[in-house]
C-alpha positions in Angstrom: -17.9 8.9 -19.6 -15.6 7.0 -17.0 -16.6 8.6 -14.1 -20.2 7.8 -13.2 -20.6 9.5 -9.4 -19.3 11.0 -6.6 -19.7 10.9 -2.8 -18.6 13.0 -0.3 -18.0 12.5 3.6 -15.9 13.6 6.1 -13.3 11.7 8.2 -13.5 12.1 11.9 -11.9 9.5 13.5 -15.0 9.0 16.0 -17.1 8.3 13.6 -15.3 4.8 14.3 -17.9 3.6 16.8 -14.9 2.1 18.6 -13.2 5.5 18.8 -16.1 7.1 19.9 -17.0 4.9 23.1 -20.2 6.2 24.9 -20.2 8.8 22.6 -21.3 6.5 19.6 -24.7 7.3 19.3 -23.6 11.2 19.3 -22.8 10.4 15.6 -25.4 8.0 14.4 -27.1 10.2 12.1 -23.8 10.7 9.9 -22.9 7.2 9.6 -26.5 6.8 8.4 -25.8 9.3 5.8 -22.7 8.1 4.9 -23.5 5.0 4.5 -26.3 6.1 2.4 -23.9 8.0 0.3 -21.8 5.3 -0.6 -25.1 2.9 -1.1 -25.9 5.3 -4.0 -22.5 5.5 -5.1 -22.4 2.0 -5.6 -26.2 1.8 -7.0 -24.6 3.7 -10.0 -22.6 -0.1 -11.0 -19.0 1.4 -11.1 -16.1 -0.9 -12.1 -13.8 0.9 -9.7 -14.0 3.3 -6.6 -11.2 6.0 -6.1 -10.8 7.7 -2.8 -9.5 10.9 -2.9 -8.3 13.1 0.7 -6.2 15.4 2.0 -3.0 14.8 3.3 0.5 16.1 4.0 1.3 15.7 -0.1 -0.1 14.4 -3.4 0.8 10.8 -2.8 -0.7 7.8 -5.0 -1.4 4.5 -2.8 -1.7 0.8 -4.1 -4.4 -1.5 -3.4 -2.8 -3.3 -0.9 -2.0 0.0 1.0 -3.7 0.4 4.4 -4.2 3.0 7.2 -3.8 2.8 11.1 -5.8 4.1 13.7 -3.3 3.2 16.5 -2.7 7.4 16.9 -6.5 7.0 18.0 -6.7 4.0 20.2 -7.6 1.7 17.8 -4.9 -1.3 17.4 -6.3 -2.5 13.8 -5.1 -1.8 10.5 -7.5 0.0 8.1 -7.0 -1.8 4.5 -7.8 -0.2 0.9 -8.7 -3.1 -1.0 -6.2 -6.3 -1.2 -3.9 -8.0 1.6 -0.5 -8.1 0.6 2.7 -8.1 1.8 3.7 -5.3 -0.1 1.2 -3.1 1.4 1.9 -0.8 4.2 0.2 1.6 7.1 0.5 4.5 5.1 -3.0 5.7 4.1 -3.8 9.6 5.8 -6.7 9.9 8.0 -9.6 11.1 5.3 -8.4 8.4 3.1 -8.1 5.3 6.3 -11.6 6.8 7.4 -12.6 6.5 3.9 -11.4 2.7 3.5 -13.0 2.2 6.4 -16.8 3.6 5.6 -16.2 1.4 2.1 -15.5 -1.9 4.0 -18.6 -1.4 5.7 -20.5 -1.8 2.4 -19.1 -5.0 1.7 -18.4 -4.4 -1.5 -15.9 -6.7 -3.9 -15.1 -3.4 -6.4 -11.6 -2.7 -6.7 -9.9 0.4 -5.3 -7.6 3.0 -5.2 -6.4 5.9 -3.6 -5.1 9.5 -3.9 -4.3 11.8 -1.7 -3.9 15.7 -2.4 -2.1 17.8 -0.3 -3.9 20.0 1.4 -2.2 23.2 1.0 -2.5 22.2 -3.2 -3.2 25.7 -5.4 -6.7 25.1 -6.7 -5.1 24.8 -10.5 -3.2 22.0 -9.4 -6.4 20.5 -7.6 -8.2 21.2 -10.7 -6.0 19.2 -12.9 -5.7 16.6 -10.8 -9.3 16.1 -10.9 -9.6 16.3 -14.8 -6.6 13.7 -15.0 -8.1 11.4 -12.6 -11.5 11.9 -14.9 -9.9 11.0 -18.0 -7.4 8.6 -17.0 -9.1 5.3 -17.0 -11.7 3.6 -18.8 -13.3 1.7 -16.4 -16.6 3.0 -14.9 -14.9 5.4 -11.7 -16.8 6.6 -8.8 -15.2 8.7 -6.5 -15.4 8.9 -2.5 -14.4 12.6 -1.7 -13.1 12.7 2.3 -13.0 16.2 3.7 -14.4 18.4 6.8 -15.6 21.6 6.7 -14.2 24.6 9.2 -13.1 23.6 12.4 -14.0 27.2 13.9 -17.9 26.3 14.9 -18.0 27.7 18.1 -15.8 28.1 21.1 -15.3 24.6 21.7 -14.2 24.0 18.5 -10.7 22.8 17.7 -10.1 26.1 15.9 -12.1 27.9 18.2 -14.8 30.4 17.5 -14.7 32.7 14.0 -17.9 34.5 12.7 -16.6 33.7 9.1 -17.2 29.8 9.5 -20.9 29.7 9.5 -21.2 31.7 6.2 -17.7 29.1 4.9 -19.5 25.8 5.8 -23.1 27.2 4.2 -21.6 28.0 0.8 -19.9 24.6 0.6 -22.9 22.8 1.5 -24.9 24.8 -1.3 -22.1 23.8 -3.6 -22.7 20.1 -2.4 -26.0 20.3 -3.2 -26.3 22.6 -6.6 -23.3 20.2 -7.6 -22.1 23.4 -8.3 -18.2 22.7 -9.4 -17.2 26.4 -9.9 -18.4 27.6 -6.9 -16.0 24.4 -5.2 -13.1 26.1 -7.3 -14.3 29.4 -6.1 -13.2 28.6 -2.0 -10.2 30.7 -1.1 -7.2 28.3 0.0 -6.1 31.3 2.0 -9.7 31.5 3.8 -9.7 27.5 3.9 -6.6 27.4 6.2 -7.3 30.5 8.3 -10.7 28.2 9.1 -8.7 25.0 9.3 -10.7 23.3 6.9 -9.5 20.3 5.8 -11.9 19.2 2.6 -10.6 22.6 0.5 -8.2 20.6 -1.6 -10.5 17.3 -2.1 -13.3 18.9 -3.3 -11.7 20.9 -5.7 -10.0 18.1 -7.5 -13.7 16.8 -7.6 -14.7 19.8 -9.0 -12.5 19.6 -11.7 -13.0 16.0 -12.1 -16.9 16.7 -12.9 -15.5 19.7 -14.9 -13.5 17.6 -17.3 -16.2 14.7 -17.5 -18.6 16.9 -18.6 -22.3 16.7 -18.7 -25.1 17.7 -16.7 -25.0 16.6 -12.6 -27.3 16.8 -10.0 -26.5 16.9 -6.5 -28.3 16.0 -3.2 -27.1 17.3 0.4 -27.8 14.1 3.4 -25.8 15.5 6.2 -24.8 19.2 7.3 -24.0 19.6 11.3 -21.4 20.7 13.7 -21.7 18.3 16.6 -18.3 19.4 17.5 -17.8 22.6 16.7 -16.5 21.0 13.0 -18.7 21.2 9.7 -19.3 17.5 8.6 -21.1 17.6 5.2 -22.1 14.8 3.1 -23.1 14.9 -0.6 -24.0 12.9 -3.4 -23.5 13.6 -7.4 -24.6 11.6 -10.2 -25.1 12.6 -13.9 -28.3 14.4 -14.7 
């Protein structure tokens, strides 16, 4: 089948270690793990690597597309893939964040990105997934970019709220079960009220595996809430 893996990461902007400052080594550990995700991702010998994150709507974005970190303090462009003049700063966060933990890999793959809104109904995220399953013949891995709750405690951007905890642990069983229904399972409604961000994105993977079919495996590498957001990281691969 085309697609051959999936990783999954967040997308805080301090995970840039030039974001972060002092604070770098705060956040070691999930580089480490992210870069291990996308290590195995790429073990798997895809042709292609599509990058699927939330954003403000479903958008599709060239190869020459690129994000900016300039909102952050960062005056550097963030690039997909190619440099072309036809490209433009118009990548989300999950999916510059996501360009950005693929350049450190080094790799020469081509690839693409897609972003989902993040308010999507999970129908619509589950079809996306299936079509972006079935719609090419090249070997596809996918990098999934979305945080869990933001509602980990009182210092949290969302604040405190005693549903989170209980939120964050069923994703990160889901993660690791590669469970898919249980992904298509998580209440939009539940999802904003927590201020999660990854809902949408993992549902289209979800329905992505769904539609490819076969047995997966998961593995979970990273499941914390340094500040007061869940940052989970995953891997799938086929059974």
């Amino acid at each position: 089948m085309p697609l051959v893996a999936a990783a999954v990461c967040p997308h805080p902007p301090l995970i840039v270690p030039e974001l972060a400052g002092a604070a770098a080594p705060e956040l070691d550990d999930l580089r480490a793990a992210c870069d291990a995700a996308l290590a195995r991702l790429l073990a798997t010998e895809p042709d292609e690597i599509l990058l699927v994150g939330g954003g403000p709507e479903s958008r599709i974005f060239g190869a020459a597309d690129s994000g900016s970190l300039r909102g952050f303090g960062l005056d550097r462009p963030v690039r997909l893939w190619k440099i072309a003049c036809s490209g433009a700063e118009v990548l989300p966060l999950s999916l510059t964040i996501g360009a950005w933990l693929v350049g450190r890999t080094r790799t020469e793959l081509p690839r693409l990105a897609r972003a989902v809104a993040v308010d999507a109904p999970v129908t619509e995220c589950a079809d996306l997934g299936a079509a972006l399953a079935t719609g090419s013949e090249r070997r596809t891995a996918l990098l999934v970019l979305g945080d869990g709750s933001a509602c980990r405690g009182v210092k949290a951007p969302g604040y405190d709220d005693p549903r989170a905890q209980a939120y964050d642990d069923g994703v990160a069983r889901a993660l690791a079960d590669a469970d898919a229904e249980a992904l298509l399972g998580l209440d939009p409604v539940l999802s904003a009220e927590l201020r999660v961000a990854g809902r949408a994105p993992w549902q289209v993977l979800a329905g992505a595996v769904r539609a490819a079919g076969g047995d997966w495996r998961g593995d979970l590498g990273y499941h914390q809430a340094p500040y007061g957001v869940a940052y989970l990281v995953a891997s799938w691969e086929r059974a």
